[in-house]
N, C-alpha and C positions, 0 to 999 in steps of 0.2 A: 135469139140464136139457139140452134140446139147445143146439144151436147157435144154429138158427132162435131160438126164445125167448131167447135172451142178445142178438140182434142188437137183437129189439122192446125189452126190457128198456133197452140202451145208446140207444136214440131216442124213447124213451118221455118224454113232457114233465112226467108223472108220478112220486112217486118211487117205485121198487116196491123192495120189500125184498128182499136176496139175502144168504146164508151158503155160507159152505165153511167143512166142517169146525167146523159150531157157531160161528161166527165173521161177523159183519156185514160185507160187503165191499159196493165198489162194483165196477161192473165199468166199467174205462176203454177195452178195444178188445177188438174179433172176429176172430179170424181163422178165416173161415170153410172154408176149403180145407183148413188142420189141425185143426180143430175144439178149435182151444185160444182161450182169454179172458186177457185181462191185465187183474189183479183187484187193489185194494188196500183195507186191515181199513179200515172206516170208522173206529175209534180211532186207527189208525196211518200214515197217508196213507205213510210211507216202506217201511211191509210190502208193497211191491210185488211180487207174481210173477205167472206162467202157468201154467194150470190147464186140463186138459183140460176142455170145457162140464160135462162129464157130473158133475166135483165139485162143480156148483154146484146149490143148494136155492133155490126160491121158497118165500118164507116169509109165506105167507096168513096 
């Protein structure tokens, strides 16, 4: 995923579904200048890290 799409995704009033690594995440911020996301396992709200966008799947 790019960056641009993780931004729509975080403002989307929608929920749209997102995995890293086979894994349901949300994504709670963008940083668009390093093109990394801070993502946390929708199971585990305390698995919080950062992830370059590109780890991250839309899951149609």
């Amino acid at each position: 995923m790019n960056v641009h799409r993780a931004q729509e995704i975080l403002a989307a009033e929608e929920k749209i579904d997102v995995e890293c690594s086979g894994v349901a995440v949300w994504i709670d911020s963008v940083d668009s200048g390093k093109g990394l996301v801070k993502i946390h396992a929708e199971q585990n709200p305390s698995d919080a890290r950062v992830v370059p966008a590109q780890e991250l799947e839309e899951v149609q």
